[in-house]
C-alpha positions in Angstrom: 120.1 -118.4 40.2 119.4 -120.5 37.5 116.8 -123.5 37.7 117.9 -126.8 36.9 116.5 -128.6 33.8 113.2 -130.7 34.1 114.0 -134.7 33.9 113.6 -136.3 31.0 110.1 -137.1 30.6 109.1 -141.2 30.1 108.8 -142.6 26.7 105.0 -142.7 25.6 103.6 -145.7 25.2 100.9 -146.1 22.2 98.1 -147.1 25.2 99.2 -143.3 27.1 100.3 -139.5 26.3 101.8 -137.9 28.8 101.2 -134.0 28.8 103.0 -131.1 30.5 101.6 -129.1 33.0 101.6 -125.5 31.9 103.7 -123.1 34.0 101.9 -120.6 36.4 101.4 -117.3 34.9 100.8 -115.6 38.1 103.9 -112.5 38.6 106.0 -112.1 41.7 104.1 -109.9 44.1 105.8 -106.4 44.3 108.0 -106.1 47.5 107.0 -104.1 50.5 103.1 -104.8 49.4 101.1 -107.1 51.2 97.1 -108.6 50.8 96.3 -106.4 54.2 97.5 -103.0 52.6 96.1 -104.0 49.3 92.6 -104.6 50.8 92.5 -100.9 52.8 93.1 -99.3 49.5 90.4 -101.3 48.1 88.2 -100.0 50.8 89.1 -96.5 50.6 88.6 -96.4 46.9 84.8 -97.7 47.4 84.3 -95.2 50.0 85.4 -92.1 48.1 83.4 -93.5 45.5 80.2 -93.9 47.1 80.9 -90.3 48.7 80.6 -88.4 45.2 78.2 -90.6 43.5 74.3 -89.7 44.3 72.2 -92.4 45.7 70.3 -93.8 42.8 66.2 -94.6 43.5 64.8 -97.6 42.8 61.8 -97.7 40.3 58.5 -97.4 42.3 56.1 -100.4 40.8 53.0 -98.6 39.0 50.7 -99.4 42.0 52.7 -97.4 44.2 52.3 -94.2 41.9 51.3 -91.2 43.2 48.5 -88.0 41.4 48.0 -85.3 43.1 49.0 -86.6 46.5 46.8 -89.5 46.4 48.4 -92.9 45.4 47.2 -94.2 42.0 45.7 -97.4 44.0 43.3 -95.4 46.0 42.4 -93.0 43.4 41.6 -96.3 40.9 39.8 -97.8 43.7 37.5 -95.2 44.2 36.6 -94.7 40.8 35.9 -98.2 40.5 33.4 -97.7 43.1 31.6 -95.0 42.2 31.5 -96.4 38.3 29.7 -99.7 39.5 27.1 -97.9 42.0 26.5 -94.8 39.4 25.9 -96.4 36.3 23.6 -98.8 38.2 21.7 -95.7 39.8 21.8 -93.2 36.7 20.3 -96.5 34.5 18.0 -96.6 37.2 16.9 -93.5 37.3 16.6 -92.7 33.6 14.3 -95.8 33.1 11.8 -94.9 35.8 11.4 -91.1 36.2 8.9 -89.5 33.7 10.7 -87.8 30.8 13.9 -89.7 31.2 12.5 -92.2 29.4 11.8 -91.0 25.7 15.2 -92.1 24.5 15.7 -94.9 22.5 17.9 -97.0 24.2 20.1 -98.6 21.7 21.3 -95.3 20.6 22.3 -95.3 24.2 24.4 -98.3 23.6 25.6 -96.8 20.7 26.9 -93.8 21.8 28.9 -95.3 25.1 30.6 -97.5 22.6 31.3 -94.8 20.0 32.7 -92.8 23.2 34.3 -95.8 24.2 36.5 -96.7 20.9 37.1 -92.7 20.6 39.1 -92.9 24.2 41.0 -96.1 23.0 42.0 -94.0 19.5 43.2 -91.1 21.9 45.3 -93.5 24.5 46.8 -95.6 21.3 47.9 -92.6 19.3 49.6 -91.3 22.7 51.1 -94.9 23.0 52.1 -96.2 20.0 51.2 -93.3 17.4 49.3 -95.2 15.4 46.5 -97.6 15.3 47.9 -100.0 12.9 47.9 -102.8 15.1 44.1 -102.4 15.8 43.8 -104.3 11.9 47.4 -105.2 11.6 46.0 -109.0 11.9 43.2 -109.5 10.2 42.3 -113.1 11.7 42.7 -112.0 15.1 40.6 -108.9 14.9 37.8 -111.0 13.6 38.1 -113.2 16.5 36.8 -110.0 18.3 33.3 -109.9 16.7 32.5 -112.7 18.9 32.9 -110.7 22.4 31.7 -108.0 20.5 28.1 -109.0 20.0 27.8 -110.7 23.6 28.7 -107.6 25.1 26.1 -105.6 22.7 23.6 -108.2 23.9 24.5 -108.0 27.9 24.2 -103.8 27.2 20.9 -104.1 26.1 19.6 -106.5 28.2 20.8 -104.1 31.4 18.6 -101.3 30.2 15.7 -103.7 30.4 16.5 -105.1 33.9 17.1 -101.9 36.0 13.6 -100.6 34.6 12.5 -104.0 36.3 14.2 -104.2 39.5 15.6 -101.7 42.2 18.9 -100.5 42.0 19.5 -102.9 45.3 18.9 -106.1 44.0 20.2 -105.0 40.3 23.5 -104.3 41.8 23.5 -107.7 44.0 21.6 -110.1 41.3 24.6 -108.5 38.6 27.6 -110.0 40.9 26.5 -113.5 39.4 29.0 -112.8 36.5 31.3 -114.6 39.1 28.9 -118.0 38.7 29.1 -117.8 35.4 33.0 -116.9 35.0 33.4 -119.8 36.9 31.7 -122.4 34.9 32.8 -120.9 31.5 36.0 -120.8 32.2 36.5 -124.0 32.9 35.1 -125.2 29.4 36.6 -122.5 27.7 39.9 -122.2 29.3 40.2 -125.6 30.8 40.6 -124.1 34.2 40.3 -126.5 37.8 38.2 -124.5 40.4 39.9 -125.1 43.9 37.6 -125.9 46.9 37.1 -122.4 48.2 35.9 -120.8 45.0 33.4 -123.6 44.8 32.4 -122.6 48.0 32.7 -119.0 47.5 30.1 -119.8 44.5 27.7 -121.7 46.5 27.9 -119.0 48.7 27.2 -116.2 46.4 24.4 -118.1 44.9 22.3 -118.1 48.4 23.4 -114.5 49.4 21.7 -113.7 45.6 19.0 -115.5 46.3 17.9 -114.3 49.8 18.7 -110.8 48.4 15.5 -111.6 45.7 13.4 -113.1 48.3 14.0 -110.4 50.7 12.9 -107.8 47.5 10.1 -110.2 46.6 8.8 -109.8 50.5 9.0 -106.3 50.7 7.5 -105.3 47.5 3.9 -107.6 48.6 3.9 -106.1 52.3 4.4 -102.8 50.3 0.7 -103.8 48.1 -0.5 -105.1 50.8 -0.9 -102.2 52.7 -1.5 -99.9 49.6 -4.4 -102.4 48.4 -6.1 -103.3 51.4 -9.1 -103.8 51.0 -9.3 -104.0 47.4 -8.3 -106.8 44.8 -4.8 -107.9 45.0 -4.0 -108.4 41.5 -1.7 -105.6 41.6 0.6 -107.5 44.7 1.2 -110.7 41.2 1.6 -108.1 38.5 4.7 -106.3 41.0 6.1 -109.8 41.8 5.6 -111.3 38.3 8.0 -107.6 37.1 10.6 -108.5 39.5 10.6 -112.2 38.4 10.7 -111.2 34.8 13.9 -108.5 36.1 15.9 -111.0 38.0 15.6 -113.6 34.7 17.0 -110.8 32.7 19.8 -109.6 34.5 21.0 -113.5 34.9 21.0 -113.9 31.7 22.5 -110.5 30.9 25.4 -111.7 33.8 25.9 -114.8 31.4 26.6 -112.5 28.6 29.1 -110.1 30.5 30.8 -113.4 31.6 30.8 -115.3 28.1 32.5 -112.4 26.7 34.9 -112.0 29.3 36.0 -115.1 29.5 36.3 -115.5 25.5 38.2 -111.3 25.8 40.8 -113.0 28.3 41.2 -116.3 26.0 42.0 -114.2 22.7 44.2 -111.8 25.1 46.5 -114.5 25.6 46.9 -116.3 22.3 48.5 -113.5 20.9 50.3 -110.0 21.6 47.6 -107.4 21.0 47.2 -104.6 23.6 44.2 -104.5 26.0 43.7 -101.1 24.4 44.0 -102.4 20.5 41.3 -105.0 21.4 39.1 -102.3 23.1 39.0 -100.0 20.1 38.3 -103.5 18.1 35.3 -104.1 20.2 33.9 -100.5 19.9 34.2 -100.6 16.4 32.1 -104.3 16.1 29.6 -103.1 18.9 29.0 -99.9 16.8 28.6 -101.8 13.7 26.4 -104.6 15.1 24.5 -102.4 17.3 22.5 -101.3 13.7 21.0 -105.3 13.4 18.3 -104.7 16.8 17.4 -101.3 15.5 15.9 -102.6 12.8 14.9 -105.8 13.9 12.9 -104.2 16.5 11.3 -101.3 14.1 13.0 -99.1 16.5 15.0 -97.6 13.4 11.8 -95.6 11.8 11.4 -94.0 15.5 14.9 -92.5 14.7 14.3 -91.7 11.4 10.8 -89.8 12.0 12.3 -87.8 15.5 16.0 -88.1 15.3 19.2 -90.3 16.6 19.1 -87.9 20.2 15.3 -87.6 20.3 14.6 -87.5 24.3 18.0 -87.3 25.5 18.4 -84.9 28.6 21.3 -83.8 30.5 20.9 -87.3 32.6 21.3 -89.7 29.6 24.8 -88.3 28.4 25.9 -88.6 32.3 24.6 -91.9 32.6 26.3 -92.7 28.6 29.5 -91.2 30.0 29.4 -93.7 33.3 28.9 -96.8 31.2 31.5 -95.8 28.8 34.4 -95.1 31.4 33.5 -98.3 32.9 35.2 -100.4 30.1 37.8 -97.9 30.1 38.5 -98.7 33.9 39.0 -102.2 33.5 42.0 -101.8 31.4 43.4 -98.9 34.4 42.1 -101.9 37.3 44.9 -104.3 35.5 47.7 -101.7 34.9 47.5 -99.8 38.2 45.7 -102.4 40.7 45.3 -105.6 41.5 42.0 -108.5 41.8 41.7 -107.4 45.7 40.9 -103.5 44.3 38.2 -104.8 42.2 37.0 -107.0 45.0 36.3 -104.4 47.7 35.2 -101.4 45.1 32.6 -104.6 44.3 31.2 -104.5 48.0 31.5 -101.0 48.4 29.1 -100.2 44.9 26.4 -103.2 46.4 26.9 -101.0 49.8 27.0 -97.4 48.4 23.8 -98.2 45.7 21.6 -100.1 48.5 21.7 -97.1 50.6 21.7 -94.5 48.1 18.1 -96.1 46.7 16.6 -95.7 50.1 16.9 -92.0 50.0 16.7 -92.0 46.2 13.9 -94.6 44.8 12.5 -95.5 48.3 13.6 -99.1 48.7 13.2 -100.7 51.9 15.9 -103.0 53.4 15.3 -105.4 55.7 17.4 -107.9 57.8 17.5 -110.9 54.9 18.2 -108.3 52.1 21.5 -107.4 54.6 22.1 -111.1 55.2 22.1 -111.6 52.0 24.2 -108.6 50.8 27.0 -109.7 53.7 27.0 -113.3 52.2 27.3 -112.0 48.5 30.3 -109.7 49.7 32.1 -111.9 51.5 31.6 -114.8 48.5 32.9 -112.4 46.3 36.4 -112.3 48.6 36.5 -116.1 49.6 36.3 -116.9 45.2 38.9 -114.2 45.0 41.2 -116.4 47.3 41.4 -113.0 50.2 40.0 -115.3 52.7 39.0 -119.3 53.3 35.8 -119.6 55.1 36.6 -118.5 58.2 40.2 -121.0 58.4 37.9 -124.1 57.6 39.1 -124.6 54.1 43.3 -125.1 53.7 44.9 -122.3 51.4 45.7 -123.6 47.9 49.0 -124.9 46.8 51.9 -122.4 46.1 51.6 -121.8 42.4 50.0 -119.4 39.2 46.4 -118.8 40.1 44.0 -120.9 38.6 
């Protein structure tokens, strides 16, 4: 059957063009097949299909990873933990038990650095097979110097402190590195503190602070009862140590945070590994760490007995602990999260408080537990885990800040 022909179409005017609409393209549907039959093949195809094919596994994220039965979370956690109460106790004990002590303790430093920058060589060579991006930009290498040096200065300082203090109040007086992350970053990176992490650093502040009055207490009823009787110059000379101790590790706590604060800036100005800037900082610390030997004279002690003069079997154990500890921080990020960090925080200040009871004799007493409580739980409320007990709102949905 033939289709008539269109109508003539109007003349155009020179204000209008009329187009044509185009014909439909779609063919006639095939007789005896409908859109009901056509859908149950469709179905039966995608069953058959999804009978042969194997289910396919969605990738696990790398927190949920699993070694040797134990999930890669847990595993990070408790090294974390035992990293931040052993070094403590191991720099405690080789600074206060006769014959530990011969050691010159910048070769120390040194050496955990030189181990340190050896592990980063190792990982890069495994990940990138090379370590051409370690000096691939001059500029931004040199940029490291600057974390470099604070970190060689916070290193030394420790070694003087937990020859001061107990291992206790080392451990607690150290957690002001939050205080001072705080306040750098907000000149360095321009960051705005919300109200709970102002709180949570008032908070930590007076948990710190009870912790060295509680230390402060127990070391002059301690004299007291050893000097009774006599002259009690000796009660001043043990407070005036731990006074002297709890100034250094603040101001080695400022270092630690300075540099970490400056690492994270440099991090994210350009795209340089966490392990390329590691092996950058080993290098500078190593290099550096030559300037206090002979400042201090220290340099003609190693020349007359020898770099490892009065190392024991207890100073490359305690080496080894401060040197995984950098190491760690880069396996926290990858396989954990800030909330690992935060309770492998309050278990070390648990874990080393108890172990110096049995190890050091150190006394605790109800304010040193007060305090301790008050320093953990600031260390969650900055972390944003908790808000004071529901008093404070919960930030604004957004990036971290």
């Amino acid at each position: 059957r033939r289709r008539p022909p269109c109508p003539p179409s109007p003349v155009a005017t020179s204000s209008t063009t009329v187009r044509r609409r185009p014909r439909p393209t779609t063919m006639p549907r095939q007789a005896g097949v409908d859109e009901e039959s056509e859908m149950k093949v469709v179905n039966e195809t995608a069953k058959m299909e999804a009978q042969e094919l194997p289910p396919v596994d969605k990738p696990k994220a790398l927190s949920e990873t699993i070694v040797c039965g134990v999930p890669v979370k847990m595993l990070v956690l408790v090294l974390l933990t035992v990293q931040n109460a052993g070094a403590v106790l191991l720099m405690r004990y080789t600074r206060s038990i006769p014959g530990e002590t011969e050691f010159v303790t910048q070769t120390a430093v040194m050496m955990q650095e030189f181990l340190k920058g050896m592990a980063c060589v190792f990982i890069l060579l495994n990940t990138e097979g090379t370590l051409s991006s370690a000096w691939a930009q001059p500029v931004e290498a040199l940029k490291t110097a600057v974390p470099a040096l604070l970190y060689l200065g916070q290193n030394n300082l420790q070694y003087v402190a937990v020859g001061l203090l107990d291992a206790a109040t080392y451990t607690v007086a150290y957690q002001t590195k939050t205080i001072w992350s705080g306040i750098f970053s907000i000149f360095l990176l321009g960051r705005t503190l919300l109200p709970h992490k102002w709180v949570g650093l008032i908070m930590l502040s007076g948990g710190i602070a009870a912790v060295q009055v509680a230390g402060i207490q127990t070391s002059a009823a301690k004299d007291a009862k050893e000097l009774e009787g006599m002259e009690g110059e000796g009660m001043s000379a043990e407070q005036a140590q731990r006074a002297w101790g709890f100034a250094v590790i603040l101001f080695a706590a400022a270092l630690s945070s300075m540099a970490g604060v400056y690492f994270e800036k440099i991090l994210k100005g350009v795209k340089v590994s966490l392990w390329t800037r590691n092996l950058q900082l080993a290098a500078y610390s190593v290099i550096t760490s030559f300037v206090p030997l002979l400042v201090s004279g220290e340099w003609y002690v190693i020349q007359e007995k020898g770099f490892f003069h009065g190392y024991t079997n207890m100073t490359w154990v305690c080496i080894i602990m401060n040197a995984g500890g950098g190491l760690l921080v880069g396996t926290v990020i990858k396989y954990a999260d800030a909330v690992t960090k935060d309770v492998a925080i309050g278990a070390s200040i648990v874990f080393s408080s108890i172990a110096s009871t049995q190890l050091f004799g150190f006394e605790i007493s109800t304010l040193f537990v007060m305090g301790v409580s008050v320093v953990v739980y600031s260390v969650f409320l900055y972390g944003g885990r908790t808000y004071c007990f529901g008093l404070l709102a919960p930030p604004p949905a957004g990036p971290s800040k």
